[in-house]
C-alpha positions as CSV (number, residue, x, y, z in Angstrom):
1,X,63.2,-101.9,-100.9
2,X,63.5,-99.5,-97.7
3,X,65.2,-97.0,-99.9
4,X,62.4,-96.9,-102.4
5,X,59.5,-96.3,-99.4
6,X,61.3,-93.9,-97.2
7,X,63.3,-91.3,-97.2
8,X,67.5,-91.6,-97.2
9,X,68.1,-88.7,-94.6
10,X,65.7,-90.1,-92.5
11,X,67.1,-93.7,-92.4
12,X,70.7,-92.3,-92.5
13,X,70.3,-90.6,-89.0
14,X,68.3,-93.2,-87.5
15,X,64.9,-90.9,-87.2
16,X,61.6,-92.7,-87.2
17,X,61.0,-93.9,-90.5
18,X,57.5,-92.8,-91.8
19,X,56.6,-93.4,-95.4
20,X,56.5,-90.9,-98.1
21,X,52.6,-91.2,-98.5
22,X,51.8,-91.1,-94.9
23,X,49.8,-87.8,-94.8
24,X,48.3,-88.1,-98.5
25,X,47.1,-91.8,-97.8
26,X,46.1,-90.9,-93.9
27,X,44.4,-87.1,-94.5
28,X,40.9,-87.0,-93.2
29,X,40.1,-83.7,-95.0
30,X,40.8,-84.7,-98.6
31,X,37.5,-86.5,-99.0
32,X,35.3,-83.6,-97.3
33,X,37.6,-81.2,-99.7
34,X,37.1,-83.1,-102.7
35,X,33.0,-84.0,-102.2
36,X,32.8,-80.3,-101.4
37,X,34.6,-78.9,-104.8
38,X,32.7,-81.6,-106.5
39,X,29.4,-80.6,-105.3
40,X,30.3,-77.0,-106.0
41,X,31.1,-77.7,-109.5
42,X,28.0,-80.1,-110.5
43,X,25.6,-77.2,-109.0
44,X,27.6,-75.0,-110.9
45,X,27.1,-76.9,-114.4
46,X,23.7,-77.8,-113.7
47,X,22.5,-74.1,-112.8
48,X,24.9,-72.8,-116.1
49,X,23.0,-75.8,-117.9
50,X,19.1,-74.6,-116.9
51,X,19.8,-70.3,-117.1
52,X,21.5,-71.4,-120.7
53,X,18.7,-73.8,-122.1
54,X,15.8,-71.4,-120.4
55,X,17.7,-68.5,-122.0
56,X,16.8,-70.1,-125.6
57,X,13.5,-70.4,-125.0
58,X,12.9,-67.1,-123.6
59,X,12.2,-67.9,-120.3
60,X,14.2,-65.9,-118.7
């Protein structure tokens, strides 16, 4: 079991052990980065969405 959750160097030379996932799992910046791309991309489809459907009805 410890060999699947942590590194072998790590427990071979008797270093803390810290699991693989530690930063992905503990990262405090991948929601803010995610919600931020995300926003950016549904403004981005809904603003491609209006200029293209305005754009066939002469609107624009």
């Amino acid at each position: 079991m410890e060999e699947q959750l942590f590194p072998r160097a790590a427990v071979e030379q008797g270093r803390p052990r810290a699991p693989l996932s530690t930063f992905a799992e503990h990262s405090f910046l991948m929601p803010t980065i995610t919600s931020y791309f995300g926003f950016l991309l549904a403004v981005l489809t809904i603003t491609a969405g209006l200029f293209i459907s305005l754009n066939k009805i002469r609107l624009i």
